[in-house]
C-alpha positions as CSV (number, residue, x, y, z in Angstrom):
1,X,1.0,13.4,-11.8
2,X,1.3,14.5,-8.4
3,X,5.0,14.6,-6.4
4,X,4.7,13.7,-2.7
5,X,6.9,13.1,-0.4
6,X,8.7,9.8,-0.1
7,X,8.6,7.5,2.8
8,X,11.0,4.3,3.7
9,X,10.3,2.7,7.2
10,X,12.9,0.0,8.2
11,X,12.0,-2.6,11.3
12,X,15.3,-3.2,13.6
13,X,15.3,-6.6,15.1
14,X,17.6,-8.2,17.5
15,X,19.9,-11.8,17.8
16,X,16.5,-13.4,19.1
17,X,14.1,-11.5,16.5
18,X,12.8,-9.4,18.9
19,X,12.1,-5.2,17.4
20,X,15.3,-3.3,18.5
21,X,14.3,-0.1,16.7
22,X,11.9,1.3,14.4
23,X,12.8,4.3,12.0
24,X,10.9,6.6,9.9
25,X,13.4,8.2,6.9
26,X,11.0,10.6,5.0
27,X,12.5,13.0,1.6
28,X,10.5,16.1,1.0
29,X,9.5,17.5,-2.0
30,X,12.9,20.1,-2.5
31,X,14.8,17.0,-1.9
32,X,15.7,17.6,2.3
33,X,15.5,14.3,4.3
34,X,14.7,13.7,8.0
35,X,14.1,10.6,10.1
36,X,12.6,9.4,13.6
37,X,14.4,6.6,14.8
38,X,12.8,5.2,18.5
39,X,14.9,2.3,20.0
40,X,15.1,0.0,22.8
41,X,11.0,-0.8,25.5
42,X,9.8,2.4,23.6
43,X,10.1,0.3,19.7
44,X,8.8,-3.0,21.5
45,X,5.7,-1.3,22.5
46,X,5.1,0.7,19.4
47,X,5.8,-2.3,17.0
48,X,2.1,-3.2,17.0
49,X,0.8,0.2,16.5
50,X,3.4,0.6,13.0
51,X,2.5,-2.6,12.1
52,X,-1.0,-1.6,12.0
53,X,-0.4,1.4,10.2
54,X,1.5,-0.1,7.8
55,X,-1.2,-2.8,7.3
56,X,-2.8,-1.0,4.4
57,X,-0.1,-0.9,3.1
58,X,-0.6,-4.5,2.1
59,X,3.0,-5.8,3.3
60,X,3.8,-9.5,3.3
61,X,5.0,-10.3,6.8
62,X,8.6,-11.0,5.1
63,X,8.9,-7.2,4.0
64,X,8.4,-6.2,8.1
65,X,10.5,-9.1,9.1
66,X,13.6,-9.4,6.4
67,X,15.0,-5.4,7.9
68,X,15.3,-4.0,4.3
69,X,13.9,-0.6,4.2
70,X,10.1,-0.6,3.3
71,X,8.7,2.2,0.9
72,X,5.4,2.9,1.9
73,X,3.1,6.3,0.5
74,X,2.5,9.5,1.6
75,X,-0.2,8.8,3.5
76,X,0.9,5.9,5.5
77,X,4.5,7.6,6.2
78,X,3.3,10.8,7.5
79,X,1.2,8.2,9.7
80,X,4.0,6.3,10.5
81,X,6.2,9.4,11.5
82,X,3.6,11.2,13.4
83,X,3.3,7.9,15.6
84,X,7.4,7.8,16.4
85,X,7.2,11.0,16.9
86,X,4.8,11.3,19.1
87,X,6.2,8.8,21.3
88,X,9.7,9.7,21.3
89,X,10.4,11.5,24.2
90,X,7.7,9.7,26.3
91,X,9.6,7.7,29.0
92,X,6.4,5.8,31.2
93,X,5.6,2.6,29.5
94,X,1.4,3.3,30.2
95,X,1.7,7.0,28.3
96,X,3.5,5.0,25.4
97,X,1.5,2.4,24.6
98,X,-2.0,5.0,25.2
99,X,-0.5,7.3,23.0
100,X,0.7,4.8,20.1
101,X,-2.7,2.8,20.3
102,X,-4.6,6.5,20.5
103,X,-1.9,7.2,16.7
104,X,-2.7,4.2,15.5
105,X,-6.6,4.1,15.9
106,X,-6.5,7.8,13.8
107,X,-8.3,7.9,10.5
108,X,-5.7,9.2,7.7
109,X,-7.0,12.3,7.5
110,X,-6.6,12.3,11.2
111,X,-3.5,11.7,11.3
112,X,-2.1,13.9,8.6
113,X,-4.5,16.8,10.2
114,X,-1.8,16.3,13.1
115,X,1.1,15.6,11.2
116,X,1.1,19.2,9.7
117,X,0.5,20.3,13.8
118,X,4.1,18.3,14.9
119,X,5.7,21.3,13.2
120,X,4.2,24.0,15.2
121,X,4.9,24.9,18.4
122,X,3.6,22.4,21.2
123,X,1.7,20.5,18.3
124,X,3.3,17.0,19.6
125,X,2.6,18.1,23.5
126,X,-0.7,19.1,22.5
127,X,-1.5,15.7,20.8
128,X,-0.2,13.5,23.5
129,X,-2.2,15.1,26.0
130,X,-5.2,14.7,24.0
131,X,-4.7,10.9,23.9
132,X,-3.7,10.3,26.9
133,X,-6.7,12.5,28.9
134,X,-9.2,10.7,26.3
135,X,-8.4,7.4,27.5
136,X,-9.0,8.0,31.0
């Protein structure tokens, strides 16, 4: 058996059901936890991109609707944390939703290629610019 790290993603919603906030809680291996958590327009247009992420993860649409925390694998949550991260700090609506839709379109192997990048030094900056000059 394999250990991994863990993975919980947790869907926000407001009075009127609308995503509030979208968070990303991830546990390493030496037992060190971290999270992403991307609130407010940026959430609303990354919600589509997660949920399409998370599709393989074979939810029910009550799991991503009820707000209880959603344990997904390795694979999808470094997926789902690269995308959250990547769009973080990105304030223009356009450059959010290229570079969630560019996240969410990425193979797995993709995506975990620049997962392990977000840690270096201008790996996230690198990525967005990527994304956002390829759809152009």
């Amino acid at each position: 058996m394999t250990r991994s790290e863990a993975y919980r993603c947790t869907v926000e919603r407001d009075d009127d059901g609308r995503v509030s906030a979208l968070n990303v809680h991830a546990t390493n291996l030496e037992g060190a936890e971290r999270s992403v958590r991307v609130n407010g327009y940026r959430a609303l247009h990354v919600a589509a991109g997660l949920h399409d992420i998370l599709r393989d993860a074979r939810l029910r649409g009550q799991d991503w609707t009820n707000g209880q925390p959603l344990p997904v694998d390795s694979r999808l949550g470094a997926h789902a944390e690269l995308l959250l991260r990547a769009v973080k700090p990105l304030k223009r609506i356009d450059r959010i939703t290229t570079v969630a839709a560019g996240v969410a379109a990425m193979s797995h192997e993709e995506a975990g290629y620049w997962h392990a990048q977000a840690t270096r030094r201008n790996g996230l900056r690198a990525l967005r610019l990527l994304l956002v000059e390829s759809s152009k």
